[in-house]
C-alpha positions in Angstrom: 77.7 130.5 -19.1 79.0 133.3 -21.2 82.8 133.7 -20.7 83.2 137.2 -20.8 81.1 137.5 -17.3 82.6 134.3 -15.5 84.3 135.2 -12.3 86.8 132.4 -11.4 89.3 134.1 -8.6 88.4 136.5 -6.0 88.4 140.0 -7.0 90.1 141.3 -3.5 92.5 138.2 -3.3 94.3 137.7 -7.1 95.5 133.8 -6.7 93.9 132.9 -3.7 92.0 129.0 -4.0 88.3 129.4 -4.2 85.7 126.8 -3.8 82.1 126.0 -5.4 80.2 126.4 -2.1 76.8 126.4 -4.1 75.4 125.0 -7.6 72.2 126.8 -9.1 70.1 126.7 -12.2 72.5 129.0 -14.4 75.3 129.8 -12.3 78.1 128.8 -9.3 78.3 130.2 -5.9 82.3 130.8 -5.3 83.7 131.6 -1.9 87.9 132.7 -1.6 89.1 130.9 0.5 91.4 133.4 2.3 89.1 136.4 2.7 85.5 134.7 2.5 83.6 136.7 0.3 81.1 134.9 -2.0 80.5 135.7 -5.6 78.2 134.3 -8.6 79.8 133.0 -11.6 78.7 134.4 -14.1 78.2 138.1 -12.7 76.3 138.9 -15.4 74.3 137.3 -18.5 74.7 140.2 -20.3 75.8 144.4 -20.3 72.6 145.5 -19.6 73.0 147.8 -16.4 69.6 147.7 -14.0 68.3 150.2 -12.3 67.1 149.6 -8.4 63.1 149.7 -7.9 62.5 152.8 -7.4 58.8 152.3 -7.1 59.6 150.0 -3.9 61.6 152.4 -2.5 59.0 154.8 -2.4 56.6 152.7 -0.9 59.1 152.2 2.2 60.8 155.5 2.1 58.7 156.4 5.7 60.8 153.1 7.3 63.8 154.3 5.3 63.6 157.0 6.8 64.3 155.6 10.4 66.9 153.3 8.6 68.6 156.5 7.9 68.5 158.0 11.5 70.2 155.0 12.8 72.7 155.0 9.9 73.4 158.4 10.5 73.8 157.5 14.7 76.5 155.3 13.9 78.5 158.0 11.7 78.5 160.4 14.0 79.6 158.3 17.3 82.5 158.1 14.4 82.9 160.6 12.8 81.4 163.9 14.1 80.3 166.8 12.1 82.4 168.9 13.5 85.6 167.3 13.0 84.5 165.2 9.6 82.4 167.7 7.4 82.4 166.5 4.2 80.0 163.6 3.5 79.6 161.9 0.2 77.0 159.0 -0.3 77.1 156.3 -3.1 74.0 155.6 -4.8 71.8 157.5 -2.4 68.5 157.0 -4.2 66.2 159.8 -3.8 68.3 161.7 -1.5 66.5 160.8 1.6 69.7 160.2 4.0 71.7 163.1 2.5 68.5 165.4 3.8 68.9 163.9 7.2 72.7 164.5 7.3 72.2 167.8 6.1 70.2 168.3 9.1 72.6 167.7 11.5 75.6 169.6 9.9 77.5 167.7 7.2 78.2 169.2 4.3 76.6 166.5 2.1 77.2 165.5 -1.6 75.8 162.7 -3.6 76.5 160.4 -7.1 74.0 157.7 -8.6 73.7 156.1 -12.0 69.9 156.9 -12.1 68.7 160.0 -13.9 65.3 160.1 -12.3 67.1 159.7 -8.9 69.1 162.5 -9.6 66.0 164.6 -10.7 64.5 164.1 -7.7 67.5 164.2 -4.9 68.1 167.5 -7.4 65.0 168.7 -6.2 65.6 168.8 -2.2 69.3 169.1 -2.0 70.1 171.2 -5.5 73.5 171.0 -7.7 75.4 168.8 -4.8 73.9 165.4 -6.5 75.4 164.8 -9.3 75.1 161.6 -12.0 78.6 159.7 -12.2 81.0 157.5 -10.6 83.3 158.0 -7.3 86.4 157.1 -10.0 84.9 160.1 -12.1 84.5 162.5 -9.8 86.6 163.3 -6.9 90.3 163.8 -6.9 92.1 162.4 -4.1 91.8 163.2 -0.5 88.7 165.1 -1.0 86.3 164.2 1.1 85.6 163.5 5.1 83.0 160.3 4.7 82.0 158.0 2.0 78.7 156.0 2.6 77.3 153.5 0.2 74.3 151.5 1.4 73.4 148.8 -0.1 75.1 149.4 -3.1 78.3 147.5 -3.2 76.9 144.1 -3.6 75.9 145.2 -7.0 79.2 146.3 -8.4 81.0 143.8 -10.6 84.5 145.3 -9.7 83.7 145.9 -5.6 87.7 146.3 -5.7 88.2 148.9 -7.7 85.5 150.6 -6.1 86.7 150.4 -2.6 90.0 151.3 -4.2 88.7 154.7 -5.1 87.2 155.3 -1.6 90.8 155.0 -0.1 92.0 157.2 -2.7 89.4 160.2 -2.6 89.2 160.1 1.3 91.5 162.0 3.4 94.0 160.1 5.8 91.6 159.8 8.2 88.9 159.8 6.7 85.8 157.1 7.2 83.6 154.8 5.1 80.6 153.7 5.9 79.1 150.7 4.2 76.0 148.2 4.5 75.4 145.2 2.8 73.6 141.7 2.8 75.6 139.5 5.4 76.4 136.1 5.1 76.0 135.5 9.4 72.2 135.6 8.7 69.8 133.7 9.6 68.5 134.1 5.6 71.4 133.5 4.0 71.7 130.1 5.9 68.6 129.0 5.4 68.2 129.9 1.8 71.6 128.2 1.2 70.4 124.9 2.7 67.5 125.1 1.0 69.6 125.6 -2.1 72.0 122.8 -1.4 68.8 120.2 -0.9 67.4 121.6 -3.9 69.7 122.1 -6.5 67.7 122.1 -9.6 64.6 124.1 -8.6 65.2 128.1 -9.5 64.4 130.0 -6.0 66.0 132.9 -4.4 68.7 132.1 -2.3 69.7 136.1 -1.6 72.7 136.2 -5.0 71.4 136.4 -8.2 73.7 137.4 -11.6 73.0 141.0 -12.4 71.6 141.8 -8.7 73.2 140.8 -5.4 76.5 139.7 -7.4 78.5 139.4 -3.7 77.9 138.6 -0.4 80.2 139.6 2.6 80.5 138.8 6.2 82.4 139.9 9.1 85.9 138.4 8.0 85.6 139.6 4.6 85.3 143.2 5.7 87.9 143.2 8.2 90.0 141.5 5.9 89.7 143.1 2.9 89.4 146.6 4.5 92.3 145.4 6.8 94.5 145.2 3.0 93.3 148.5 1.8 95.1 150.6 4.5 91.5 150.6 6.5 91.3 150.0 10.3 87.6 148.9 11.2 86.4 150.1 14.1 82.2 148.9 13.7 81.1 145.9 12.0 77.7 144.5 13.3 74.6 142.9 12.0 71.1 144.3 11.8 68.0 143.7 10.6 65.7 144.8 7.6 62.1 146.0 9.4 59.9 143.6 9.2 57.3 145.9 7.7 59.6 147.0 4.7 59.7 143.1 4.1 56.4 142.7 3.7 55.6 146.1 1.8 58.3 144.3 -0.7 56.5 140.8 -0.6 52.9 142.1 -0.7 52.1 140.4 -3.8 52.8 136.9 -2.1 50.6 134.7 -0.1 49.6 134.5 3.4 52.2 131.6 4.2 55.1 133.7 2.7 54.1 136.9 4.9 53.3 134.9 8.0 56.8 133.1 7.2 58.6 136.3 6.8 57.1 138.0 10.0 58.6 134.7 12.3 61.8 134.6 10.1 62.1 137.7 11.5 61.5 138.0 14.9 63.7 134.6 14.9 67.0 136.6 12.9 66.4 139.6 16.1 66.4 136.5 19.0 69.2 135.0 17.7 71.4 138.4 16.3 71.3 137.0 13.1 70.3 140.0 10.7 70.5 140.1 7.3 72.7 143.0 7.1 76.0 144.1 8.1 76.8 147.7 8.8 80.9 148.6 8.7 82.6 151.6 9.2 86.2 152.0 8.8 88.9 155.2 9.0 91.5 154.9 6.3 94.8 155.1 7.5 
């Protein structure tokens, strides 16, 4: 492991005991042991930074799509147009979701890393995507709603970032994040599969330079809780089982049967592989 990218203490609780909850082929699997968040150490082999695949998002950008709708549901039980007009999303991709909130009356604005994203969100939405970061960008108390989907498990300082979104939103203001979740049936079978075997490479759902953190229900409400956020959603849901096999369509028949009853087994037993928070800063 290279020293530089190793990732002994929790990055939301400085001094807090961790543990070693996972051993795998080139790298640890931490857990804090006050807010329960999970971490890989290393974060990264090296400074390289990597772009999603876009090319998968496009072929699932019609399921997306109803992703989005439901996202956007959830906001505005929350945080209604009218009262909350300014909406800012974190890595939004292509633009899709900013379209739909645009739809429904939010002012919508957008930052990503990706140049061809921003090209293309340019394209539908004009000047209001931008390429940058949230720390770049936005002074504080500037904005009504932050979302980032998806997008937090990739950042090797989720601290700072979250940081940021407290300062740029106005008192009162909400974010809106989803994420892997560790209260999934996935992540707790992978993990046992990890655990009985520890030498084999695999994926398990945390990689270096991907999926660097994984976060549950405690860890949000915890670490929000520290921020000066009060949560007021934090729930599970599951991936569609189509966009799952879009992305796997390369593998065999065993792995797509598998993922089809993996996945009607996570809905049965409200075990999804994602967790959807939103919280209203203080």
């Amino acid at each position: 492991m290279t020293d530089v990218f190793q990732q002994n203490d929790c990055r939301f609780c400085p001094g807090a005991k961790t543990k070693d909850v996972l051993r795998r082929p080139g790298f640890n699997v931490k857990q804090c042991m006050i807010c329960g968040v999970m971490w890989t150490d290393p974060l990264r082999s090296d400074e390289v930074f990597r772009i999603s695949d876009e090319n998968a998002y496009l072929q699932v950008s019609d399921i997306v799509s109803s992703d989005n709708l439901e996202r956007l549901r959830l906001i505005l039980k929350y945080a209604p147009q009218d009262s909350y007009n300014k909406l800012l999303e974190i890595g939004f991709m292509h633009g899709d979701f900013l379209c739909q909130a645009r739809e429904v009356g939010y002012e919508v604005h957008g930052l990503d890393l990706s140049e061809s994203a921003v090209s293309v969100a340019a394209s539908k939405l004009g000047d209001c995507v931008k390429r940058g970061t949230l720390d770049e960008t936005h002074s504080g108390n500037s904005v009504d709603i932050i979302a980032a989907f998806n997008v937090i498990e990739h950042m090797d300082a989720p601290d700072n970032f979250l940081d940021n979104a407290k300062r740029a939103l106005r008192p009162g203001g909400q974010l809106a994040l989803e994420t892997p979740s560790q209260e999934s049936l996935y992540h707790y079978i992978m993990f046992l599969r990890g655990r009985l075997n520890p030498g084999k490479e695999f994926e398990i759902g945390l990689h270096p330079n991907g999926h660097m953190f994984k976060y549950g229900k405690k860890a949000w409400k915890n670490i929000l809780s520290k921020r000066g956020f009060t949560v007021l959603h934090c729930a599970t849901r599951s991936t569609s089982i189509k966009e799952l096999l879009v992305k796997k369509k390369s593998s065999g028949i065993a792995t797509r049967i598998g993922i089809i009853l993996f996945g009607i087994l996570a809905r049965m037993l409200g075990l999804g592989n994602r967790i959807f928070v939103i919280a209203r800063s203080q």
